[in-house]
C-alpha positions as CSV (number, residue, x, y, z in Angstrom):
1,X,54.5,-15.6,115.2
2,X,56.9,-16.6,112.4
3,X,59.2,-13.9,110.7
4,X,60.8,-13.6,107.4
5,X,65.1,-13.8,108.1
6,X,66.3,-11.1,105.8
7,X,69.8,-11.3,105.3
8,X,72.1,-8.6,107.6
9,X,72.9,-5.3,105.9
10,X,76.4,-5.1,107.1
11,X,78.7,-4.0,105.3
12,X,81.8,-3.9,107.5
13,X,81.1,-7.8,109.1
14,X,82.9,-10.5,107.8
15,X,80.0,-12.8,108.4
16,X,77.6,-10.0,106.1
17,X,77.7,-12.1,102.8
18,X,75.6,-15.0,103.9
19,X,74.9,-17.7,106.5
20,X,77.7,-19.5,105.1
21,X,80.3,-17.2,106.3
22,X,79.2,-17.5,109.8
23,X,81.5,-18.5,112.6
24,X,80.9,-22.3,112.2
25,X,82.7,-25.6,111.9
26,X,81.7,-26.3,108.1
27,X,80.0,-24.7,105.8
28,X,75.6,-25.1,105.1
29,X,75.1,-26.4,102.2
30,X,71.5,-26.8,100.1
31,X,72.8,-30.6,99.0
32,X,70.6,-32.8,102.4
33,X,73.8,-31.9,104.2
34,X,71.3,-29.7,106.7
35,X,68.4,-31.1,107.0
36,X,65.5,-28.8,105.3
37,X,63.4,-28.6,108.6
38,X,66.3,-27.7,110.8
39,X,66.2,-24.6,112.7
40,X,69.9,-23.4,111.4
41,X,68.1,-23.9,107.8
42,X,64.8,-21.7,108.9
43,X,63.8,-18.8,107.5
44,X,62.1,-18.3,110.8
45,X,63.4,-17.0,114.3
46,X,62.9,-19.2,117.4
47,X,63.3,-16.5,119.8
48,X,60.2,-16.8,122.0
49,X,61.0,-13.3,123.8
50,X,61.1,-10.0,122.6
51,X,61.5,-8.2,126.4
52,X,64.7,-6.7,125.3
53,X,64.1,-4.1,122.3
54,X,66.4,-1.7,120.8
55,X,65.4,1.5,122.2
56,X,62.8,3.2,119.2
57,X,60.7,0.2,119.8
58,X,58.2,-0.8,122.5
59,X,56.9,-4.3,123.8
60,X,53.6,-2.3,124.7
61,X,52.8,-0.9,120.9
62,X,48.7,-1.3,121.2
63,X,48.9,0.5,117.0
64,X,47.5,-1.2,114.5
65,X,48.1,-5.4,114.0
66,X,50.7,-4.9,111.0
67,X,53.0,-2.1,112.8
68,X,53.4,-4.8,115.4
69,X,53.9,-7.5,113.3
70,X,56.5,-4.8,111.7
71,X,58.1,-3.4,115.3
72,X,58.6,-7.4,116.1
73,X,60.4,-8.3,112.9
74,X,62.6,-5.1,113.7
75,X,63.7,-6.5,116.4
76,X,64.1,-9.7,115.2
77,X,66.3,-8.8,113.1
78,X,68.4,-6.5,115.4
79,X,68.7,-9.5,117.6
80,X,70.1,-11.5,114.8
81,X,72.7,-8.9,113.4
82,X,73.8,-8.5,116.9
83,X,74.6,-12.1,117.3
84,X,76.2,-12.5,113.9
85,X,78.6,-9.2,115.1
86,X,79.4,-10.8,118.3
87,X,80.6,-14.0,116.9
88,X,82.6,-12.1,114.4
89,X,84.1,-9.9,117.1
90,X,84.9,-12.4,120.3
91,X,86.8,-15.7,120.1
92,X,84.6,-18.6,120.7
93,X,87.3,-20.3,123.2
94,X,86.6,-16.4,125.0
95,X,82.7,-16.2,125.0
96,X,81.8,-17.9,128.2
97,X,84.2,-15.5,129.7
98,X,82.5,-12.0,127.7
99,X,79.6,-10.2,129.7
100,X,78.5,-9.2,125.9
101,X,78.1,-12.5,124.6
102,X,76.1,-13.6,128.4
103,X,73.6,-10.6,127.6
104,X,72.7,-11.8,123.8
105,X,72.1,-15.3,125.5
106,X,70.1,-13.7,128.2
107,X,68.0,-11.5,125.3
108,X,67.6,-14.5,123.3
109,X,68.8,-16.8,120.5
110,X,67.1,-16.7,117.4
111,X,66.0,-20.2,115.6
112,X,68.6,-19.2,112.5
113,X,71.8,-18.6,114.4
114,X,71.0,-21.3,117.0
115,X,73.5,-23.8,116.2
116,X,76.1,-21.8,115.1
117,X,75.7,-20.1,118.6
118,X,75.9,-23.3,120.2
119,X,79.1,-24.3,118.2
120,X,80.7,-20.8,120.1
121,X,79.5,-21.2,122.9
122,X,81.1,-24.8,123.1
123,X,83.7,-23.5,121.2
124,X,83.4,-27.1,119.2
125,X,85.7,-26.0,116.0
126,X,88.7,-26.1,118.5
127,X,88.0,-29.4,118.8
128,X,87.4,-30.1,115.2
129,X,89.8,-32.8,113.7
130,X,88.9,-33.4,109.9
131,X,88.3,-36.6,108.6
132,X,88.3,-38.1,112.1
133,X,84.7,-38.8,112.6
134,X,84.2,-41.0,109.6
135,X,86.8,-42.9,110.4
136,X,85.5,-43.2,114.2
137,X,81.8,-44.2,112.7
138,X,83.7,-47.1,110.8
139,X,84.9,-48.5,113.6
140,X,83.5,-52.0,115.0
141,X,80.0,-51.4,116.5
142,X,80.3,-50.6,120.3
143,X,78.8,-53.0,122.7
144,X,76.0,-50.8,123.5
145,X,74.6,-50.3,119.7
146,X,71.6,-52.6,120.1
147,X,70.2,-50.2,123.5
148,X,71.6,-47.2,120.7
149,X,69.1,-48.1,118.0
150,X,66.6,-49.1,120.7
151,X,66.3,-45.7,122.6
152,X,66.2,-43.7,119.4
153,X,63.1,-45.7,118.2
154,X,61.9,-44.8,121.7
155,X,63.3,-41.6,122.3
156,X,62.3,-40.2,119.2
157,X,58.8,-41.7,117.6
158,X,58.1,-38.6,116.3
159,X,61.5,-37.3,115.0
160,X,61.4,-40.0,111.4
161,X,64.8,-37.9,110.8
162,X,66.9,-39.4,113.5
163,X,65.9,-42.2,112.4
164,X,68.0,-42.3,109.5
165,X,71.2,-43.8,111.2
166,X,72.8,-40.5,111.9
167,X,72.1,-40.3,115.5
168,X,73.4,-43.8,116.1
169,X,76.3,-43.0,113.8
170,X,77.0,-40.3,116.3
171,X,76.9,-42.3,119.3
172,X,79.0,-45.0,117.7
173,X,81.5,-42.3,116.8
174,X,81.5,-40.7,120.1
175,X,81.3,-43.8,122.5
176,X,84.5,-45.7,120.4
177,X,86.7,-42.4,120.6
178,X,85.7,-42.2,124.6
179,X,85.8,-45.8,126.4
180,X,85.8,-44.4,129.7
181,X,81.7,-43.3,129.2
182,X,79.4,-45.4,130.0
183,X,76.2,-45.2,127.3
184,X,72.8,-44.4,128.9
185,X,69.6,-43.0,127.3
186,X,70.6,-39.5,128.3
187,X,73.4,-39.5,125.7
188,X,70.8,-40.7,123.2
189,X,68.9,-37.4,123.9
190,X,71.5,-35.2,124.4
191,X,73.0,-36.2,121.1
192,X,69.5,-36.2,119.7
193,X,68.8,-32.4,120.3
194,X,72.1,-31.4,118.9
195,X,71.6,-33.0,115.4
196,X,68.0,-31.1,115.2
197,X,69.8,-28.4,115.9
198,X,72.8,-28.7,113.1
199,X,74.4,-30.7,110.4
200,X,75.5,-34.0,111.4
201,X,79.2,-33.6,112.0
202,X,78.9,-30.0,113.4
203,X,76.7,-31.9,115.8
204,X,79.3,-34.2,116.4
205,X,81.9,-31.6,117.7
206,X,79.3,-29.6,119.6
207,X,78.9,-33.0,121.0
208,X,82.1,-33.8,122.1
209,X,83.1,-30.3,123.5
210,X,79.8,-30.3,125.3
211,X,80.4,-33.7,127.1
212,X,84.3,-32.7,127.8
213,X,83.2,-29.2,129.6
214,X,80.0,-30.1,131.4
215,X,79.1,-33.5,131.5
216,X,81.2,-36.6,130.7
217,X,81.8,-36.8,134.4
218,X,78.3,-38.0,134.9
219,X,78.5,-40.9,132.5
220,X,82.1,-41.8,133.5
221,X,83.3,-44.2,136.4
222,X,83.1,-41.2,138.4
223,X,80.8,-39.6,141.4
224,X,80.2,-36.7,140.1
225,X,76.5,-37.2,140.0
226,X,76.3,-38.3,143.3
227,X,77.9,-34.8,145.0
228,X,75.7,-32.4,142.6
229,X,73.1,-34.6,143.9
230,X,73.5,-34.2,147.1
231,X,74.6,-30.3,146.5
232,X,71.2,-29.8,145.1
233,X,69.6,-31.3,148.0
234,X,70.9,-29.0,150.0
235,X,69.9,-25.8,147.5
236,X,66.3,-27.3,147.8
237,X,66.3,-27.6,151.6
238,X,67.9,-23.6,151.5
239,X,64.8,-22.8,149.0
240,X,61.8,-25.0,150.2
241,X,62.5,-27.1,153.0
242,X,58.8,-28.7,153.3
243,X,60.0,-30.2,150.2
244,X,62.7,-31.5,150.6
245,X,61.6,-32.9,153.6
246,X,59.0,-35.0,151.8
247,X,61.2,-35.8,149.4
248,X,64.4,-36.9,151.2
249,X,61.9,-38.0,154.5
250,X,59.4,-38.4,154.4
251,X,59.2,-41.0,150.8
252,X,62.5,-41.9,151.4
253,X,63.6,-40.5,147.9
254,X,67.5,-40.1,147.1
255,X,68.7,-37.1,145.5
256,X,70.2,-38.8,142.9
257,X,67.1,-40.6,142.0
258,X,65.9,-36.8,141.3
259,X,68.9,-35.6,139.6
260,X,69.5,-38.5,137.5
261,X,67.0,-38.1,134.8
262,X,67.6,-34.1,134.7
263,X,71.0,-34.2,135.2
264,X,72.1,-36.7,132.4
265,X,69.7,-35.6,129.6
266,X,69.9,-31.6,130.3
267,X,66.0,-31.5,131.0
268,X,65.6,-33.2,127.2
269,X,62.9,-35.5,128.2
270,X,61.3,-33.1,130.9
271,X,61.1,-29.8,129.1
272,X,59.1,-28.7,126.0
273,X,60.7,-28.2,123.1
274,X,60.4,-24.5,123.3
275,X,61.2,-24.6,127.0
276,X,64.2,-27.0,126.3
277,X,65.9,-24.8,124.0
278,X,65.7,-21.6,126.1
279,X,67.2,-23.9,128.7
280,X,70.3,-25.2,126.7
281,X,71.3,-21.5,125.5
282,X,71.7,-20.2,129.1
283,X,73.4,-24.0,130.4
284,X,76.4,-23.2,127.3
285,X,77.3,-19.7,128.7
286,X,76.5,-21.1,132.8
287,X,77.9,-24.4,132.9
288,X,76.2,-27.2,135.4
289,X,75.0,-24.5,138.2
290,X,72.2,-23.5,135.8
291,X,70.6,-26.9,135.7
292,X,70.6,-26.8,139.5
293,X,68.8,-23.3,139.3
294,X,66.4,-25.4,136.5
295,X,65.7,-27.9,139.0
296,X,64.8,-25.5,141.7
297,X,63.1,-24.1,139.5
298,X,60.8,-26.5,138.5
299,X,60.3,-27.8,142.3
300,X,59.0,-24.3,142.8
301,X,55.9,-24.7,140.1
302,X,55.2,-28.0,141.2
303,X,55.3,-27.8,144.9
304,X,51.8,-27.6,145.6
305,X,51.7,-31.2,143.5
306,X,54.6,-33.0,145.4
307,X,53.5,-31.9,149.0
308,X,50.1,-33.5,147.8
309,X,51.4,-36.3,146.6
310,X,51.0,-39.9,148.6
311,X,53.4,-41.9,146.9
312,X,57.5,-42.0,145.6
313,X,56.1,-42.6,141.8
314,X,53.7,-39.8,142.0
315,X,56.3,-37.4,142.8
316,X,58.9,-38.5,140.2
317,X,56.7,-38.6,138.2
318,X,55.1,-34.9,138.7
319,X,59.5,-34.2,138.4
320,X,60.5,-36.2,135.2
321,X,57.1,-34.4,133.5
322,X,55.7,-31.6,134.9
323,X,52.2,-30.6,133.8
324,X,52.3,-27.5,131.5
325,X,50.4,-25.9,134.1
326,X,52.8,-26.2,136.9
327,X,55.5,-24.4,134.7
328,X,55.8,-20.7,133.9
329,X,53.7,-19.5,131.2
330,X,57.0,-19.3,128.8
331,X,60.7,-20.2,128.3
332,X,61.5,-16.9,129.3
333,X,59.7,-16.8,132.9
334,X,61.3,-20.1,133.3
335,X,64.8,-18.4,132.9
336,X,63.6,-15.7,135.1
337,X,62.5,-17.6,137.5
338,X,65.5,-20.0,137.4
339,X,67.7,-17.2,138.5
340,X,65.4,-15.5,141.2
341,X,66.4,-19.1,143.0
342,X,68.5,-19.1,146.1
343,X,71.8,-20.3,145.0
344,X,75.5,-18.8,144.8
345,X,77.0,-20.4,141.9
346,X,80.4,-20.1,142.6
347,X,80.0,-21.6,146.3
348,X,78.6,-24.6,144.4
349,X,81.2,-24.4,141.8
350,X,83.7,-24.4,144.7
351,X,82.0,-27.4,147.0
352,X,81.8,-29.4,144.0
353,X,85.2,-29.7,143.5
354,X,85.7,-30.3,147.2
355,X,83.0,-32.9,147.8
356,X,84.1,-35.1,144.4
357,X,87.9,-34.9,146.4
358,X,86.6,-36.4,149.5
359,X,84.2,-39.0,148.2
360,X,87.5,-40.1,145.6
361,X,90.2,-40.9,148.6
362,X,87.5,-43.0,150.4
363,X,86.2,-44.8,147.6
364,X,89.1,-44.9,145.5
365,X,92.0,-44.8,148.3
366,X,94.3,-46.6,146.1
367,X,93.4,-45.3,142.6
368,X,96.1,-44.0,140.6
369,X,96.1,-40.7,139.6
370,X,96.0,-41.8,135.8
371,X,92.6,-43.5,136.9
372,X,90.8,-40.5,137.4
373,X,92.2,-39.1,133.5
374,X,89.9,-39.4,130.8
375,X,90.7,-41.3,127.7
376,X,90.1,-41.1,124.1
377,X,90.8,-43.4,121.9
378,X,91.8,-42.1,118.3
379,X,92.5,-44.4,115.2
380,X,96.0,-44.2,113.9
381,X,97.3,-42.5,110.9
């Protein structure tokens, strides 16, 4: 069901004159600057939850069709006026660390705050340099442009408005300022979300500080994929070991042949959009131990369908695109279920760190230490 935003009522926020004032890099402007069928543009509220109600209001109202069309849009807004206070009231390089700012996640982000949510959680202003990223974009195309403009016709047939050069403009930006990463198709998606999401170069720094915090280890000379993968095999035979035994066994399957494709895209080209969403407003606030709960998560609806399965395909398959059937029957049981999972987070936080120091000195015994520093690559005054 779709609800009308109405504009907050208060008085004492800084933020309560429009969505302009929000906490974001740059301001929205009516001009093509947003594009008209973004979210952050919407008059309408993607939260796809409504579980967590101020307290005069209750998810089990059986009164008549328009009171609960009413009591819904309450809480709506009350969701969305507690967002824009929290962004007004905790430092964005803070909110990962503030138990008030996990709870809104948890409750839910609406459609109309999304992105400027995202921006905070990422804290992607800090990163903000003006006038850099049009001067990155005019730099010589990077080697990889041509697989660039190739996966976005793929990756997104039905998206005509990344198709407009902006997304490859991103990737050119991005991929010239960072030559340590590596391009694959799961920067084309991840980069691909973010601009449905928000104006292009607010993309571009959510972007950026996304890659630097969670994953530009993956797509670096590095083996950091490798050790989550083989931490997450380990979670799955702690959870469900019949499947990981076929898995890993019995088809002879590598872990990082199962993480790779979740991993390196953040579920974009396994999850629903509604699903996918959900899933990137708790992996902000988590970090890279959510996506491992995601995983399990997703073994757990489709276990019946791997331990059936007679061949390496099928099961990757069943993986990369679970039936809607074999999922929860919304985003938020997915969440739910993601964190009833077997894992402590900070014992993985903690063997991550060890496992990527042991695999380094015997595969990179002689390395300097300036190896293993990223790089960037800005153009000169």
């Amino acid at each position: 069901m779709d609800f009308e935003l109405v504009k907050p009522t208060m008085p004492l926020s800084p933020y309560a004159g429009s969505v302009d004032s929000l906490p974001i890099p740059s301001p929205i402007k009516a001009d093509g600057f947003l594009r008209t069928d973004s979210p952050a543009m919407s008059t309408t509220s993607g939260s796809s939850s409504f579980r967590h109600l101020p307290s005069d209001l209750s998810p089990s109202d059986t009164r008549s069709p328009l009171h609960k069309e009413n009591t819904e849009m309450e809480a709506h807004r009350h969701r969305e006026q507690r967002w824009i206070t929290a962004m007004a009231s905790v430092p964005a390089s803070q909110a990962r660390k503030s138990k008030k700012i996990r709870k809104l996640v948890l409750d839910g982000v609406p459609a109309s705050v999304r992105y400027q949510v995202w921006a905070t959680l990422t804290d992607s202003r800090g990163k903000r340099m003006e006038g850099l990223y049009q001067r990155l974009a005019a730099r010589d195309k990077v080697p990889a442009f041509a697989d660039i403009e190739r996966d976005i016709r793929e990756c997104f047939v039905d998206r005509p408005e990344l198709q407009d050069g902006s997304l490859a403009k991103m990737l050119q930006a991005y991929l010239s300022m960072v030559p340590d990463v590596q391009y694959s198709r799961g920067l084309a998606l991840i980069a691909g979300q973010l601009l449905l999401q928000s104006p292009e170069e607010d993309a571009f720094w959510t972007f950026i500080s996304l890659m630097d915090t969670h994953l530009r280890p993956y797509f670096s000379n590095s083996v950091q994929l490798e050790v989550d993968a083989s931490l997450f095999a380990k979670a799955l035979e702690a959870n469900d070991s019949a499947s990981a035994k076929k898995l890993f066994g019995d088809m002879a399957i590598s872990p990082a042949t199962v993480c790779r494709p979740w991993f390196m895209a953040v579920f974009a080209d396994t999850l629903a959009p509604d699903y996918l969403l959900r899933v990137w407003d708790v992996f902000l606030f988590e970090g890279v131990t959510f996506l491992f709960r995601v995983g399990l998560a997703i073994f757990s609806g489709c276990r019946r369908l791997i331990l059936q399965a007679t061949s390496p395909d099928a099961i990757l398959d069943t993986l990369c695109h679970p039936p809607p059937t074999a999922l929860p029957l919304n985003p938020e049981a997915l969440i739910e279920l993601a964190f009833t999972v077997k894992l402590k987070d900070d014992d993985v936080r903690k063997q991550r760190n060890k496992l990527e120091a042991q695999v380094k000195r015997r595969t990179q015994p002689r390395a300097s230490p300036l190896t293993s520093t990223p790089t960037i690559s800005l153009p000169k005054s």
